[in-house]
ROSE-4610 file (N, C-alpha, C; in Angstrom, 1 decimal, always signed):
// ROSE-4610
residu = [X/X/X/X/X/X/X/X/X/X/X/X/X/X/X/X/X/X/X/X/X/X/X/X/X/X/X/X/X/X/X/X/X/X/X/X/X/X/X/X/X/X/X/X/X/X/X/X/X/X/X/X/X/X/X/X/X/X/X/X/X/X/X/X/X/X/X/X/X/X/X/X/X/X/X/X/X/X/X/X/X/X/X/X/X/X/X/X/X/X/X/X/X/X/X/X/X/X/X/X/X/X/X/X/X/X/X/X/X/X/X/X/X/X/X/X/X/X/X/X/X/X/X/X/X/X/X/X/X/X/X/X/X/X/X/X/X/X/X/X/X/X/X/X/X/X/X/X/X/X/X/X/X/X/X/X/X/X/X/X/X/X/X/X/X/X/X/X/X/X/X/X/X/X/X/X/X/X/X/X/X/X/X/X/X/X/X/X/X/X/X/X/X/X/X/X/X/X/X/X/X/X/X/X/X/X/X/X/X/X/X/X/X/X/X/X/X/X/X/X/X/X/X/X/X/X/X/X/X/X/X/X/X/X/X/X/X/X/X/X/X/X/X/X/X/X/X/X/X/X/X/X/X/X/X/X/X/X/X/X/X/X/X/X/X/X/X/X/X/X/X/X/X/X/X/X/X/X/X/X/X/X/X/X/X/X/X/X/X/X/X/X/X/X/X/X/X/X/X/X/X/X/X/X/X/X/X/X/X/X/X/X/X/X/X/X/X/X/X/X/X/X/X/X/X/X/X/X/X/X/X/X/X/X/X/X/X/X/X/X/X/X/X/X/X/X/X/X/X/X/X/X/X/X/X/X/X/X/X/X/X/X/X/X/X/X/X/X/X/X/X/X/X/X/X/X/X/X/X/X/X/X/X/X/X/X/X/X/X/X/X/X/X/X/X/X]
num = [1/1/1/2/2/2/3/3/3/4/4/4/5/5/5/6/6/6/7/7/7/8/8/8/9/9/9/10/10/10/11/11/11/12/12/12/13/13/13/14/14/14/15/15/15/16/16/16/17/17/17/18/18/18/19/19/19/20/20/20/21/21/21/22/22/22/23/23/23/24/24/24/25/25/25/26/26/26/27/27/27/28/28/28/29/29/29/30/30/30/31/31/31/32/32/32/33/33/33/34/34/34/35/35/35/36/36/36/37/37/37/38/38/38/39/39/39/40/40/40/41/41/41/42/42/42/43/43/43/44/44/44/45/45/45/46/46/46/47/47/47/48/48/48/49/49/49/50/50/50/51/51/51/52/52/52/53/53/53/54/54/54/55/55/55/56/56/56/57/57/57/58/58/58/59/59/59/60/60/60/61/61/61/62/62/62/63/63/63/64/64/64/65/65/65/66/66/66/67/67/67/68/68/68/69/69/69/70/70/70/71/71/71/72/72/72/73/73/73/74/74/74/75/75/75/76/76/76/77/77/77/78/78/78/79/79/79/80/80/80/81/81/81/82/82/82/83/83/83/84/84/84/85/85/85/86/86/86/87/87/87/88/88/88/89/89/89/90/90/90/91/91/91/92/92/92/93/93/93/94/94/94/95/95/95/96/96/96/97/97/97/98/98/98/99/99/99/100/100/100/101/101/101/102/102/102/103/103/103/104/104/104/105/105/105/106/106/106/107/107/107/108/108/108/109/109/109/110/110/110/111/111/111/112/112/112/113/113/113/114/114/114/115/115/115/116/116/116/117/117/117/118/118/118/119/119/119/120/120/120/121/121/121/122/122/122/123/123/123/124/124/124/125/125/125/126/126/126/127/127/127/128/128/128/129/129/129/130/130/130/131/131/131/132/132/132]
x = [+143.7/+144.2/+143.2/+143.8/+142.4/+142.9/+141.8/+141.8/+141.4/+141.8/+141.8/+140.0/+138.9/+138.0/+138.1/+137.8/+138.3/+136.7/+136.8/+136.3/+136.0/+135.1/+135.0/+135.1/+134.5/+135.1/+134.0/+132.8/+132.2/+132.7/+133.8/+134.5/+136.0/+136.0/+136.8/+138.1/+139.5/+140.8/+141.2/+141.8/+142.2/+143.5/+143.6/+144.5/+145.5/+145.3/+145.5/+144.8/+145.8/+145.8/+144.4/+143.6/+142.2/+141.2/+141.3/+140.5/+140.7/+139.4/+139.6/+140.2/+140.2/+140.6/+139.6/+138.4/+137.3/+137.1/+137.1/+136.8/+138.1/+138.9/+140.0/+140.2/+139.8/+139.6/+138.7/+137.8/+136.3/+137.0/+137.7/+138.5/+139.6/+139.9/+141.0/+140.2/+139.6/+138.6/+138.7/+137.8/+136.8/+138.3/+139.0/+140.0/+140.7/+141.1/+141.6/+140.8/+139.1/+138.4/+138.2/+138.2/+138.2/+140.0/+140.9/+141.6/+141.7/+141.4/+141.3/+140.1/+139.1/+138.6/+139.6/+139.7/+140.5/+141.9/+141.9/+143.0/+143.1/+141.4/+141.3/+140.0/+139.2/+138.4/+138.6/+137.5/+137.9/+137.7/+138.2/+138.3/+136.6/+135.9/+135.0/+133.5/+133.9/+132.9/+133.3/+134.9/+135.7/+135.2/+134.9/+134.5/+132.6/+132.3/+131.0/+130.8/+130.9/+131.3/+132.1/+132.8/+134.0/+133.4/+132.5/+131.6/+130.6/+130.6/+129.3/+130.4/+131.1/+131.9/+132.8/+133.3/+133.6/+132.5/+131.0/+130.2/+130.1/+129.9/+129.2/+130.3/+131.7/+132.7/+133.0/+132.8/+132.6/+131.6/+130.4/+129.4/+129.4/+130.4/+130.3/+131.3/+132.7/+133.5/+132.7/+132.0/+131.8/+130.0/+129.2/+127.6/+127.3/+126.5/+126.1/+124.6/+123.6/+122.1/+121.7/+121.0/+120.9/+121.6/+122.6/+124.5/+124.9/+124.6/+124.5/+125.1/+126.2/+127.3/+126.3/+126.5/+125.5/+125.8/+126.9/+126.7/+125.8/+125.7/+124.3/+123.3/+122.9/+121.5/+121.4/+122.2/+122.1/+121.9/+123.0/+122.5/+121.4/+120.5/+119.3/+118.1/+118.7/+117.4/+117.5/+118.9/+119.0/+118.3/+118.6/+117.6/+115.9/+115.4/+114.5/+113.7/+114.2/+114.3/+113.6/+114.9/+115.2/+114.7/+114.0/+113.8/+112.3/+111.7/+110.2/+109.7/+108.5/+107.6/+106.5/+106.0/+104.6/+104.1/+102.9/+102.0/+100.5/+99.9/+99.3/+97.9/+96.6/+95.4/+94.6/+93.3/+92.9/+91.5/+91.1/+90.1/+88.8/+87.7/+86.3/+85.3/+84.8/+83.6/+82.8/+82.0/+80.9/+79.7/+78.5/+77.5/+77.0/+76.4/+76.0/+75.0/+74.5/+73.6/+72.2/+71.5/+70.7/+70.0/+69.9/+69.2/+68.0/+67.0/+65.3/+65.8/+66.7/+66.8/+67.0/+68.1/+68.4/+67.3/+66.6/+65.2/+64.3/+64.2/+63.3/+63.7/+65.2/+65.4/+65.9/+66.0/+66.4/+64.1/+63.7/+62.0/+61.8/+62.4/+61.8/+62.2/+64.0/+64.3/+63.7/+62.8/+62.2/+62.8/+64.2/+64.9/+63.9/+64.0/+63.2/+64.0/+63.2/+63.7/+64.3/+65.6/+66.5/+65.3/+65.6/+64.4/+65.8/+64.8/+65.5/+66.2/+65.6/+67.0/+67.8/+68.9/+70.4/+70.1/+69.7/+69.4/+68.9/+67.6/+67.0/+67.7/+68.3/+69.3/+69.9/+70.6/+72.0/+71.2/+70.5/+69.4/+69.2/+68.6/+68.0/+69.4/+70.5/+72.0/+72.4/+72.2/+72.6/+72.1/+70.3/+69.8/+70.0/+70.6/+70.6/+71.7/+72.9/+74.0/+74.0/+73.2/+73.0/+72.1/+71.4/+70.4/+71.3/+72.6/+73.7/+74.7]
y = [+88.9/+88.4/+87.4/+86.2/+85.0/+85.0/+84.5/+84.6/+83.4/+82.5/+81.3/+81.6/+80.5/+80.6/+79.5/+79.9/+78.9/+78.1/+76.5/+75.5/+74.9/+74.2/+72.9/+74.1/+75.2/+76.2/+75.7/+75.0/+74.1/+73.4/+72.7/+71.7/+72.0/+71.8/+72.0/+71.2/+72.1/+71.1/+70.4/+69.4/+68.4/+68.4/+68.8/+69.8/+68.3/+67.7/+67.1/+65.7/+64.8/+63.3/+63.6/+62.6/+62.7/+63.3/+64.4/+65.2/+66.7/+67.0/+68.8/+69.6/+70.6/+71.2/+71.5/+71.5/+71.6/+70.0/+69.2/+67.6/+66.9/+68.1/+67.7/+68.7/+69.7/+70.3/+69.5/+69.2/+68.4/+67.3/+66.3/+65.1/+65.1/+66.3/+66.7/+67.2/+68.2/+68.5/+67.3/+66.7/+64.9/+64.6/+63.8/+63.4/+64.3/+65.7/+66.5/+66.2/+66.2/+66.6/+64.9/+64.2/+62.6/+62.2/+62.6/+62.5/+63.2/+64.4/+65.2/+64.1/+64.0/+63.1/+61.8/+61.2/+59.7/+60.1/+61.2/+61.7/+62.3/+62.4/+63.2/+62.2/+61.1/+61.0/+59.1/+58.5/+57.5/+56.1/+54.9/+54.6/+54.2/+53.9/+52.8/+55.0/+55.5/+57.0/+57.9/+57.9/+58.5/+57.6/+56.1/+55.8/+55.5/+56.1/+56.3/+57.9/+59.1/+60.1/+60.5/+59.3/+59.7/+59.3/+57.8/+57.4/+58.2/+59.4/+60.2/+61.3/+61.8/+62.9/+61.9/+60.9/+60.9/+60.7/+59.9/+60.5/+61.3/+62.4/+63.7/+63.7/+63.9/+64.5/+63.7/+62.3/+61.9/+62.1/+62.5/+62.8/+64.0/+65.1/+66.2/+66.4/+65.4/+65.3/+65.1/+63.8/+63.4/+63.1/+63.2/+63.0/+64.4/+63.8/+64.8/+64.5/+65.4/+64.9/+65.8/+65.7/+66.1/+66.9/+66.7/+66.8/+68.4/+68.1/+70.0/+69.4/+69.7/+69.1/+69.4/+68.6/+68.0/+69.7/+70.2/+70.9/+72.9/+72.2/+73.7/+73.1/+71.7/+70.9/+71.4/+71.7/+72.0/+73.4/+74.0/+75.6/+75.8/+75.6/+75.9/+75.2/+74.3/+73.6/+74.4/+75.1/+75.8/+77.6/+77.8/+79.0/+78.8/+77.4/+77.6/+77.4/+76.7/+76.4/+78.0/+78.4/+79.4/+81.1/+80.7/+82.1/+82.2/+83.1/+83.6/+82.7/+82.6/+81.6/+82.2/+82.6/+83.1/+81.9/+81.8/+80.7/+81.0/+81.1/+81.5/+80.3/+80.7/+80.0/+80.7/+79.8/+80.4/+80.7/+81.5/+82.3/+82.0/+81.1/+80.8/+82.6/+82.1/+83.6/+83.0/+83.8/+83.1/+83.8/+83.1/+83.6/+84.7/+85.1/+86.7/+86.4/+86.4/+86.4/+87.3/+87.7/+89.1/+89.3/+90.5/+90.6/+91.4/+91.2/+91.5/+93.3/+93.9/+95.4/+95.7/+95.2/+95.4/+95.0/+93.9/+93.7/+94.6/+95.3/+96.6/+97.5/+98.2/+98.8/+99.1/+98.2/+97.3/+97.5/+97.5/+97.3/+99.0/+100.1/+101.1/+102.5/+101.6/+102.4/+102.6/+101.4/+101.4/+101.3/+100.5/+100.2/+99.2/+99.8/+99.0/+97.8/+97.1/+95.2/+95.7/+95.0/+95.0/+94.5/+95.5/+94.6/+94.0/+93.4/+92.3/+93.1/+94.4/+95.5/+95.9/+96.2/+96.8/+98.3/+98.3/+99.7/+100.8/+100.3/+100.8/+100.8/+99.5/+99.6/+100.8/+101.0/+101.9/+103.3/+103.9/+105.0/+105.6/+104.0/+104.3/+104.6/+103.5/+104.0/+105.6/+106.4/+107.7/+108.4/+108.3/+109.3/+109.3/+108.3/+108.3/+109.1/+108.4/+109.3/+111.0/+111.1/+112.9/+113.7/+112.6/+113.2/+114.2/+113.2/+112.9/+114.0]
z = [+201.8/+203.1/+203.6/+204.0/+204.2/+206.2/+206.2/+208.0/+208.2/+209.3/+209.4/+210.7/+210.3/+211.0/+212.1/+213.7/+214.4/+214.6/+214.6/+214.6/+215.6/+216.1/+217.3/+218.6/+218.8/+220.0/+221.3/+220.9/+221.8/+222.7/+221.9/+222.4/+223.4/+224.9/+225.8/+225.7/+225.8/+225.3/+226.7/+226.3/+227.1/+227.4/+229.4/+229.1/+230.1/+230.7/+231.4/+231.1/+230.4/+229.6/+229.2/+229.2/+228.2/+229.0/+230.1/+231.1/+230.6/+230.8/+230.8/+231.9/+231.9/+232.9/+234.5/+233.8/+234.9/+235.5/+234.5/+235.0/+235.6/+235.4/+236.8/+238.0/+237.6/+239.1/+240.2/+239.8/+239.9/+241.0/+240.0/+240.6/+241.3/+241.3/+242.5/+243.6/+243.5/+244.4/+245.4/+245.0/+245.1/+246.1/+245.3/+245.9/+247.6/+247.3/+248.5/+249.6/+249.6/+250.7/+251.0/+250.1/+251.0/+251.5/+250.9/+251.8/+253.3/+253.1/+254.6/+255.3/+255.2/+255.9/+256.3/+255.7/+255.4/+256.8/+257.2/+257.6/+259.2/+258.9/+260.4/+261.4/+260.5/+261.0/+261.2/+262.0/+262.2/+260.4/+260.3/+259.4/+258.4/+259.6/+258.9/+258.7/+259.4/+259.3/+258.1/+258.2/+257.0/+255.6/+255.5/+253.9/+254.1/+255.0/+254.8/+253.9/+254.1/+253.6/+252.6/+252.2/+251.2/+249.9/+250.0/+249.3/+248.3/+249.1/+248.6/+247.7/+248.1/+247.7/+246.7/+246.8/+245.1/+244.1/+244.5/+243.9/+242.8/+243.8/+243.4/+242.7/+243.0/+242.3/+240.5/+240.8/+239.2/+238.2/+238.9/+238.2/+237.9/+238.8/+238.3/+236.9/+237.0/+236.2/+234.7/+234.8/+233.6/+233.2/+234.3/+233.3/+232.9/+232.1/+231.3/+231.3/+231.0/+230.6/+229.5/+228.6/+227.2/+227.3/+227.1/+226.4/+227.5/+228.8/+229.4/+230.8/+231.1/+232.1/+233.5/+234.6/+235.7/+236.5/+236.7/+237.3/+237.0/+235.6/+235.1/+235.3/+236.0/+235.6/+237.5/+238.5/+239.5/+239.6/+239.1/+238.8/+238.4/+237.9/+237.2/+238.3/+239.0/+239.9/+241.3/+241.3/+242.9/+242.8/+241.0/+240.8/+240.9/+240.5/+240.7/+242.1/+242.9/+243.9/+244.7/+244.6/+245.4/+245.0/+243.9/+243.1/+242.5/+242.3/+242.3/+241.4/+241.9/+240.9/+240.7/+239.4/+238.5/+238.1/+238.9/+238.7/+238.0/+236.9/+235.9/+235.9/+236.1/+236.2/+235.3/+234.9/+234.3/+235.2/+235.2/+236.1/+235.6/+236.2/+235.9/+236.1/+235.5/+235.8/+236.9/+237.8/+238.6/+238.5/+238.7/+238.4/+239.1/+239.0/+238.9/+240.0/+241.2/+241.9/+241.8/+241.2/+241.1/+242.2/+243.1/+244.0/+243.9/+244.7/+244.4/+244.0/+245.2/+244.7/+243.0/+242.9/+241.6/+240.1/+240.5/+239.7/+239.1/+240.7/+241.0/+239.8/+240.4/+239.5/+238.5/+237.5/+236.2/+235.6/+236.3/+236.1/+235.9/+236.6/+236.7/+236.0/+235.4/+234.1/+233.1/+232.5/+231.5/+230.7/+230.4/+229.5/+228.4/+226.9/+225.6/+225.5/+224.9/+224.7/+223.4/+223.2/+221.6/+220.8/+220.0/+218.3/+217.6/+216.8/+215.4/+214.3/+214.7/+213.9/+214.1/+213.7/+214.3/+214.1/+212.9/+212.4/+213.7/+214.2/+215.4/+216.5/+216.8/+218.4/+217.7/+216.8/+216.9/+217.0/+216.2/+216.2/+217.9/+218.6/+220.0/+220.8/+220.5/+220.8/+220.8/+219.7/+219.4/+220.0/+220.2/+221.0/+222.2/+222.4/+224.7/+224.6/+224.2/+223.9/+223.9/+222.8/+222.9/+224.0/+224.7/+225.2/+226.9/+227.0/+228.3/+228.1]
């Protein structure tokens, strides 16, 4: 039994002449709210405003920017916008101040100077260890 694999499913049908179904909601949209303007408000304020909203509304219809339709390029700028930011540095060390106390007693432990042997550090290592 062979099963037919469906193809192109990327690709949005054209459901309304050579427009999609979203890129005519878009332009209907666009269209409805400039005529309500066009309808309620005076002539030369109604195509100051109307101006902007078909706009938006064709660009929402039809740009695209690296091939990703304008209105996920706004979704994605209103989440960042508006949602947590982890900001990541990289942390300097700062110098160590030494103060006269600490000298003192750094001088009164009697801690031995590292020799040129490992063998010995580790030996001198073991014994403090067991001594604790």
């Amino acid at each position: 039994m062979q099963f037919e694999v469906p193809q192109f499913i990327e690709v949005e049908d054209k459901i309304f002449g050579p427009l999609t179904l979203k890129q005519f909601i878009y332009l209907a949209g666009g269209a409805g709210i400039s005529f309500t303007l066009y309808s309620f408000l005076p002539f030369f304020i109604a195509v100051l405003l109307i101006l902007p909203i078909m706009g938006l509304s064709g660009a929402l219809a039809f740009y695209k920017k690296d091939n990703r339709p304008l209105i996920l390029l706004t979704e994605s700028a209103f989440k960042y916008l508006l949602g947590n930011k982890l900001y990541i540095w990289k942390k300097e060390e700062k110098k160590k101040k030494k103060d006269k106390e600490t000298v003192d007693v750094v001088k009164q432990l009697n801690i031995p100077k590292l020799s040129n042997s490992k063998l010995k550090d580790l030996s001198w290592s073991l014994d403090i260890q067991n001594e604790s």
